[in-house]
C-alpha positions as CSV (number, residue, x, y, z in Angstrom):
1,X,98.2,110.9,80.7
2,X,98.1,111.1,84.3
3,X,100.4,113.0,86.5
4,X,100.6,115.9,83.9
5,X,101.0,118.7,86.6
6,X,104.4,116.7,87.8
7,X,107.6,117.3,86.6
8,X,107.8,114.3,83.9
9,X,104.1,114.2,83.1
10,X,104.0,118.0,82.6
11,X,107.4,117.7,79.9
12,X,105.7,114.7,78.2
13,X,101.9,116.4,77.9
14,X,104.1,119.0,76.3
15,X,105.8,117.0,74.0
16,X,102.9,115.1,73.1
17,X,100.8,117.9,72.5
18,X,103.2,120.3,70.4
19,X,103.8,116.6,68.0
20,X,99.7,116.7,67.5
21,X,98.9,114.0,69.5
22,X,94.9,114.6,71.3
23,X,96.3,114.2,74.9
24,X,94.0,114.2,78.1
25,X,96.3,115.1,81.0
26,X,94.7,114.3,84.4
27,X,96.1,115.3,88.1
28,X,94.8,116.1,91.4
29,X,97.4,118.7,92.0
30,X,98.0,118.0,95.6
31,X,100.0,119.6,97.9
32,X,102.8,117.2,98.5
33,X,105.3,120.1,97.0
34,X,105.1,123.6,96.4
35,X,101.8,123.9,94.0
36,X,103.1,126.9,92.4
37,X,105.5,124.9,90.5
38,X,102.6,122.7,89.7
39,X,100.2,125.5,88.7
40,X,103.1,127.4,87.2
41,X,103.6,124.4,84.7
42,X,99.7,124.2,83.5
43,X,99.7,128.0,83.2
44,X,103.0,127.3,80.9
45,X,101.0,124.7,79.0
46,X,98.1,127.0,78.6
47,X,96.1,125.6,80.8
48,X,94.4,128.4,83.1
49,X,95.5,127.5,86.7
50,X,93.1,129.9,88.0
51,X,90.1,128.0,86.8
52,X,91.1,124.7,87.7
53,X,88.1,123.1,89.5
54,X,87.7,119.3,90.4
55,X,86.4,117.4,87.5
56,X,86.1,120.2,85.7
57,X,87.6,119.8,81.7
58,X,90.2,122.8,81.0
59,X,91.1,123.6,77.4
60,X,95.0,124.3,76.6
61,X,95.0,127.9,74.9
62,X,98.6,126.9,73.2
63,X,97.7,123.3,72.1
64,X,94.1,122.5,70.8
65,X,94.7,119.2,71.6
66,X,96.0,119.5,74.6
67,X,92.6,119.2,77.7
68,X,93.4,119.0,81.2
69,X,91.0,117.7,84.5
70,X,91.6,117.8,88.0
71,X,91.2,113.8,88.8
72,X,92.6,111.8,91.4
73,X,93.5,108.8,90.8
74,X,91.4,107.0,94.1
75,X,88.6,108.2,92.4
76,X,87.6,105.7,90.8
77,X,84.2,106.2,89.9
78,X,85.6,109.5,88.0
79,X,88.5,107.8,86.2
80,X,86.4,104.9,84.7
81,X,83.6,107.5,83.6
82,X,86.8,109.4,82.0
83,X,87.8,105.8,80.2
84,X,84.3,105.4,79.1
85,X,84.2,109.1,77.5
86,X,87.2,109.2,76.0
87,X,88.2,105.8,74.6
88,X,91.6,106.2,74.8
89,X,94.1,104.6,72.7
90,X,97.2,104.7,74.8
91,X,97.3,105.5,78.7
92,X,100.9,106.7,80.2
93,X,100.4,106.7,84.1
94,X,103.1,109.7,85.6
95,X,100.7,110.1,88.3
96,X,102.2,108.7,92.1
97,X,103.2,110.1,95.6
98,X,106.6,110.0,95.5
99,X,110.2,110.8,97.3
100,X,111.6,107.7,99.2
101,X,112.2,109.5,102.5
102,X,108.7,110.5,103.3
103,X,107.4,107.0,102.7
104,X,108.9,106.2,106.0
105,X,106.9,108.9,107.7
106,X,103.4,108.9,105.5
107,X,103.3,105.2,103.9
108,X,99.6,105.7,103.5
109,X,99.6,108.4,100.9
110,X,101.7,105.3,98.7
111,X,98.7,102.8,99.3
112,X,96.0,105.2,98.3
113,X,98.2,106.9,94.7
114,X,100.6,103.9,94.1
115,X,98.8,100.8,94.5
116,X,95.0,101.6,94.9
117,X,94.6,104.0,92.2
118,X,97.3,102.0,89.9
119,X,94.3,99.4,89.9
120,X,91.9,101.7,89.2
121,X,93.9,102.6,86.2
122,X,94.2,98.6,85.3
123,X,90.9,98.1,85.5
124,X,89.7,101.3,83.4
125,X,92.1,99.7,80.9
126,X,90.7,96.3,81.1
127,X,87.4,97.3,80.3
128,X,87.9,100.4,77.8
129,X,90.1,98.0,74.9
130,X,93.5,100.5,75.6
131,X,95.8,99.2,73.2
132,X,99.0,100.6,75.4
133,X,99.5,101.4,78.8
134,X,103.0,102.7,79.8
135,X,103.9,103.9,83.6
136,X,106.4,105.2,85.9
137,X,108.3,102.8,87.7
138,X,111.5,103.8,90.0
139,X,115.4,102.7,89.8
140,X,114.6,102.5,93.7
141,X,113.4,98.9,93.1
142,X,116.7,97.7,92.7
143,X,116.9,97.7,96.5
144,X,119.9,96.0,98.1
145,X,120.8,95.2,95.1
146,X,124.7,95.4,94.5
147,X,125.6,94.2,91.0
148,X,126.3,97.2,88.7
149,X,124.5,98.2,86.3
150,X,121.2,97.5,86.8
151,X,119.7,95.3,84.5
152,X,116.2,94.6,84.4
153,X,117.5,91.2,84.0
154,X,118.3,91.0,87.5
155,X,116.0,90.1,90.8
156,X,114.2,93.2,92.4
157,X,112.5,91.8,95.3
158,X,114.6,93.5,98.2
159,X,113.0,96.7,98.1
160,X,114.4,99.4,101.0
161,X,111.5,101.8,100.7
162,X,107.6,101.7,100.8
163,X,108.1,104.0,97.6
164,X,110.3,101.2,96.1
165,X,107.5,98.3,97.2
166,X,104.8,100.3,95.7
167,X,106.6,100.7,92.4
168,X,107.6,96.8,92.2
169,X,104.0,96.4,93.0
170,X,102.8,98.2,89.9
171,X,105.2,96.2,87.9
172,X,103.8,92.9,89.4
173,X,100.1,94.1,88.7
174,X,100.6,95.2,85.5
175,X,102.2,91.8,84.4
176,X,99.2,90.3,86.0
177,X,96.9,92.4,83.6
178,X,98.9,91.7,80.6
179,X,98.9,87.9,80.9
180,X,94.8,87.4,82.2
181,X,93.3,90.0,79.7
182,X,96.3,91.0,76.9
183,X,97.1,94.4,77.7
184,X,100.2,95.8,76.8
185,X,102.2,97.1,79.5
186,X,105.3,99.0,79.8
187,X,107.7,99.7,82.9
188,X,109.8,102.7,82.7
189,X,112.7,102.4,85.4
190,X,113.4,106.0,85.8
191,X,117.0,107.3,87.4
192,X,117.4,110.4,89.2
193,X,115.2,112.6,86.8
194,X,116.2,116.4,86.7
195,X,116.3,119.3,84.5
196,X,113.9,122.5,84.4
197,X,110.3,122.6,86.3
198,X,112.2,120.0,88.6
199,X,110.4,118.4,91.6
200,X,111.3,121.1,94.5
201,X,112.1,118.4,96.7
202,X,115.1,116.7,94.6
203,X,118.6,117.4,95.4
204,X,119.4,120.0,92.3
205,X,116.4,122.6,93.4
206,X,117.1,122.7,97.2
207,X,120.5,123.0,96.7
208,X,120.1,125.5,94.3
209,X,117.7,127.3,96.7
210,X,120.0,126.8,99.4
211,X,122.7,128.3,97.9
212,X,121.3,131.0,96.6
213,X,119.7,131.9,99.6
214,X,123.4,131.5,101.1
215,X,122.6,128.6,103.3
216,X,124.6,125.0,103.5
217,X,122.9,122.6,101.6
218,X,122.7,118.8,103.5
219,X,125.3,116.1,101.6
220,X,124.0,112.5,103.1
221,X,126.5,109.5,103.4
222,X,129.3,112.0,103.6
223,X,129.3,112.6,100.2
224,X,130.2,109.6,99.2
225,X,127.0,108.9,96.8
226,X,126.8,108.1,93.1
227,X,123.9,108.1,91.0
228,X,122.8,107.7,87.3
229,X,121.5,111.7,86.8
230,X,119.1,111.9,83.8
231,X,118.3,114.9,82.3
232,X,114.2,115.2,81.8
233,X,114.6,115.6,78.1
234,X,116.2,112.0,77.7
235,X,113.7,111.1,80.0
236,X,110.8,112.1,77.9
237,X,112.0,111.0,74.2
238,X,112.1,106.9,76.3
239,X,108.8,107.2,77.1
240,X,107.7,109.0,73.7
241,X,109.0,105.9,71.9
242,X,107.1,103.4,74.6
243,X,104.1,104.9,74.3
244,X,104.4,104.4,70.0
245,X,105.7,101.0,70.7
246,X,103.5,98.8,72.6
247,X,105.0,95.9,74.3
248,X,104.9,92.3,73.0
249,X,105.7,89.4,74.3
250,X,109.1,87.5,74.3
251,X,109.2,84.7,71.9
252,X,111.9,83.2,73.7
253,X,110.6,83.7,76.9
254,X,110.8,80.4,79.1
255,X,109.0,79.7,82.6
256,X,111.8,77.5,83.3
257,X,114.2,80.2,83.4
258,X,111.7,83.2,83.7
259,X,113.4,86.8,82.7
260,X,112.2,89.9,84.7
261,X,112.7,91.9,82.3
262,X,109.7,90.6,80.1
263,X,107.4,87.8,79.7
264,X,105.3,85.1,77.4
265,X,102.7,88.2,77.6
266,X,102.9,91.3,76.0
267,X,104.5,93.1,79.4
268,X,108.2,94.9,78.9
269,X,110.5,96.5,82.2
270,X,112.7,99.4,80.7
271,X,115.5,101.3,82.5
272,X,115.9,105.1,81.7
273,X,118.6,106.0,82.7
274,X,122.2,108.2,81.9
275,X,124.3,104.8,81.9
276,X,127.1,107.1,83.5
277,X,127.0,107.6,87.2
278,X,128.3,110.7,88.3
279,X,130.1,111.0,92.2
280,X,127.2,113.6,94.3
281,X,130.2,115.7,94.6
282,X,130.7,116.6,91.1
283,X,127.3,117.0,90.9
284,X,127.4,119.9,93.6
285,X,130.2,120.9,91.5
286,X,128.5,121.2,88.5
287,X,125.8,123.4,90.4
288,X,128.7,125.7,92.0
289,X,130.1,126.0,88.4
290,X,126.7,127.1,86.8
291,X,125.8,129.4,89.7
292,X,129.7,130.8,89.9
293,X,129.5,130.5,94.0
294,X,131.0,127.7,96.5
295,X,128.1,126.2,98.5
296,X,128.7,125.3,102.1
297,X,128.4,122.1,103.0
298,X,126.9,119.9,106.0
299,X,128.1,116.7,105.9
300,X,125.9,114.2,107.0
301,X,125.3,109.9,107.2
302,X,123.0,108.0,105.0
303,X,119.3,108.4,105.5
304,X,117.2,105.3,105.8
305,X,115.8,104.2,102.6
306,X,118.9,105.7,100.7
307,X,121.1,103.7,98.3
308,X,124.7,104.3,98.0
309,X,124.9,104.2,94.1
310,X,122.5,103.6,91.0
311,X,123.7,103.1,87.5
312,X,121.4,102.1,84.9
313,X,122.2,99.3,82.0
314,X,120.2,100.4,79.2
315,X,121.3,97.8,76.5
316,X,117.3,96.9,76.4
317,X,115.7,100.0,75.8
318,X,118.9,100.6,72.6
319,X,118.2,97.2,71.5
320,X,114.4,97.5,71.6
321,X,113.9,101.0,70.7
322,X,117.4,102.7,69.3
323,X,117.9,105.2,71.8
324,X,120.0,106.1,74.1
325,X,120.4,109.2,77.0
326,X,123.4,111.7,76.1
327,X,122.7,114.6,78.1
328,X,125.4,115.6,80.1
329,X,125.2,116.5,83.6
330,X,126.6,120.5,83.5
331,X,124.7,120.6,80.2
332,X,121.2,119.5,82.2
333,X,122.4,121.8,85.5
334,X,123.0,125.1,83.1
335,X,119.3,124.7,81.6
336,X,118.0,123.9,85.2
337,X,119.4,126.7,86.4
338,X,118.6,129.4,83.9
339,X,114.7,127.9,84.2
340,X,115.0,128.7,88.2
341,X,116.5,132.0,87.9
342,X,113.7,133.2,85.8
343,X,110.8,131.5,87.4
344,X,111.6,133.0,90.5
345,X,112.8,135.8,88.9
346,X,116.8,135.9,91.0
């Protein structure tokens, strides 16, 4: 697993590890967000954060099967010695710079994690026999994409970000991969992922922050945003049943009429997402409710690179692999709030 100091990566190690599963979790911790929350989640996973040393192999004190090494994924003289070492049967790559917004400002940090060490990844698989490889793609491909919900069904290639290109990139690569050499691929379309251990640079934790620091907390497009929130517990049982389900291909796949969504070669696109898009507003609502305060608001237009809405057909990943996200939004801001109130300790 790669990425398994970040918020999804760090809930999946965890899940993976507590079911039994011999998981390598790889990440090179950098500095992107506040590395407390990233040291703070190995330390919760038992991995000592105070003897994390590059390329050095940590054991997990709560899960023997549970090791964790300080890797970046550019390095890519370290990540196929890892492949060679390990053999491993499934990859799940978590690992990426991410947030749309500063792709506009730093769109080489994208090249080097998204794209560069993607194929690093690709070709570690290519030449280690991994029977699975799953990854972390973005509901920010959909781009200027209008027609609600999203289906993986539908054309992606109007990307509004560098974040978004570099994610339709890795979808491209991998189906490249699966159709020259075989490999199973998987492309998990995630949408607006939150919950406890959140990304500290994601709507729920600085408007928490802000409000309970008493500031105003910064409401783009005037408030007048919807998107598909998905709590990080739905997020993780998707990608649990990816990674025990490799892709195959489609039978009635035709190059006449070629589906995005999947292909003559064993390569799958999967949205995760709510499937209920909730107005930003009631999401600040939800957050008020929880914390029992009104937050002050700063109105403000769009930012570039924003979409106005997402909402997420799932009717593949329930036909494919029986599940469904339920989790509801004050449900997942409750949890997310308790977590922050006692890692911080407010």
């Amino acid at each position: 697993m790669t990425g398994t100091a970040g918020f999804i990566g760090f809930h999946l190690a965890e899940r993976l590890a507590s079911r039994g599963d011999e998981v390598v979790g790889i990440d090179n911790i950098n500095d992107y967000y506040d590395q407390r929350v990233k040291y703070g989640r190995l330390d919760f996973s038992g991995i000592d954060s105070s003897s994390v040393g590059y390329g050095r192999t940590m054991q997990s004190s709560r899960y023997p099967g549970y090791r964790f090494i300080k890797l970046d994924l550019e390095d890519k003289e370290g990540i196929d010695t890892l492949f060679r070492t390990e053999q491993f049967d499934a990859v799940c790559n978590l690992a990426a710079q991410a947030g749309v917004r500063y792709s506009l400002t730093n769109p080489n940090a994208y090249v080097g994690s998204n794209i560069v060490g993607f194929v690093n990844l690709l070709e570690a698989c290519r030449h280690n026999k991994v029977g699975n490889l799953c990854y972390a793609s973005s509901s920010s491909v959909y781009g200027l994409n209008e027609l609600q919900p999203f289906s993986v069904h539908h054309n992606v290639d109007h990307p509004v970000s560098l974040y978004a290109a570099s994610k339709k990139s890795n979808e491209l690569m991998a189906h490249t991969y699966s159709h020259l050499f075989g490999i199973p691929t998987t492309g998990l379309r995630f949408f607006t992922v939150y919950g406890p251990w959140g990304r500290p640079d994601m709507a729920l934790f600085l408007f928490t922050k802000a409000a309970l620091e008493g500031r105003p907390i910064d409401v783009f497009n005037y408030g007048d945003m919807h998107r598909d929130f998905t709590y990080i517990d739905d997020i993780v049982e998707g990608v649990v049943r990816v990674i025990d389900n490799p892709a195959r291909p489609n039978p009635d796949w035709s190059a006449s009429a070629p589906d995005p969504g999947s292909s003559s070669a064993p390569y799958r696109v999967y949205n995760i997402g709510n499937n209920q898009p909730v107005r930003l507003m009631d999401f600040i609502a939800a957050i008020e409710k929880s914390l029992g305060t009104t937050i002050e608001k700063n109105m403000l237009p769009i930012q570039p690179g924003d979409v106005p809405s997402t909402y997420a057909d799932v009717s593949d990943l329930v036909r494919d692999l029986g599940y469904k996200p339920c989790t509801s939004v004050q449900d997942g801001v409750d949890r997310f709030i308790k977590w922050y109130r006692e890692f911080f300790n407010i």
